[in-house]
N, C-alpha and C positions, 0 to 999 in steps of 0.2 A: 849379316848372317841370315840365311833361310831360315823361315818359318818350320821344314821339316828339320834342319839341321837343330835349330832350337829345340824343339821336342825331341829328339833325341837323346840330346845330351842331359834334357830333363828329367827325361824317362831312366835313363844310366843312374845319375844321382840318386834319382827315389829307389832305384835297385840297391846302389850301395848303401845307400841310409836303412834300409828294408834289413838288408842284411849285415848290418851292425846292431842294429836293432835286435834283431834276432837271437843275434849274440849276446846281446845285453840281458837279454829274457834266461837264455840255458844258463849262465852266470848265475842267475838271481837264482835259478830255480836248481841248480847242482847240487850233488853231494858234497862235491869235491870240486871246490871254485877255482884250483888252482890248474884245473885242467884248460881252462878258456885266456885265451889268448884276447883282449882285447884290446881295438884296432884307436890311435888317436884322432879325433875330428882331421879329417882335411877340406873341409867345405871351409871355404874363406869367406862366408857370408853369414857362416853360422852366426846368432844372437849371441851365444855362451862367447863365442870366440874374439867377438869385436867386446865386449863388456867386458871380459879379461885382458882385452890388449890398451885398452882403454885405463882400466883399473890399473895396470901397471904402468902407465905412461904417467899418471899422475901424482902415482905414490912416486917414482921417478923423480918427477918437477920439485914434490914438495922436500925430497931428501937434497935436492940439489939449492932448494933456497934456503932451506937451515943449516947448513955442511958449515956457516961461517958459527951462528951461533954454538951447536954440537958439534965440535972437531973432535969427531970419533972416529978412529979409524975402520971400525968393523961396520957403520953406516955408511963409510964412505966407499968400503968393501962389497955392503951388499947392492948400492947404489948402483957402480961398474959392472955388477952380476946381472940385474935388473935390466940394462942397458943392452947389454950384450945379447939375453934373449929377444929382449925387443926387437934389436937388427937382427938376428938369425930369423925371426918368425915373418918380417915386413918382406 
């Protein structure tokens, strides 16, 4: 990838992060919060985003190695739930 191509697409991010931001600010500061539309992280490098996909991969593992000791269905329920966003988000 080019150097200019890089910065560009650099440049784009901090715009969209600038203007989610932005949003996040008239939110805070509204009358009436229910007016703002706000937008979900799409940056796939965000901090927040790998620490939650992370966080949930593990709680994952650990529902999958107790399922013998807790044969509960509604764990083993939220377990396939857990699973399933994980492959939708990767």
């Amino acid at each position: 990838m080019r150097l200019e191509q890089t910065i560009a697409e650099s440049a784009a991010e901090l715009q969209q992060a600038t203007e989610r931001h932005l949003k996040l600010l008239d939110a805070a500061v509204s009358q009436d919060k229910g007016d703002i539309t706000l937008e979900v992280c799409v940056n796939v490098l965000c901090p927040c985003r790998r620490l939650l996909h992370a966080t949930l991969l593990e709680t994952v593992q650990v529902l999958d190695e107790t399922r013998r000791t807790f044969k509960s269905r509604q764990l083993a329920e939220l377990r396939y739930k857990l699973m399933r966003v994980l492959a939708e988000q990767a």
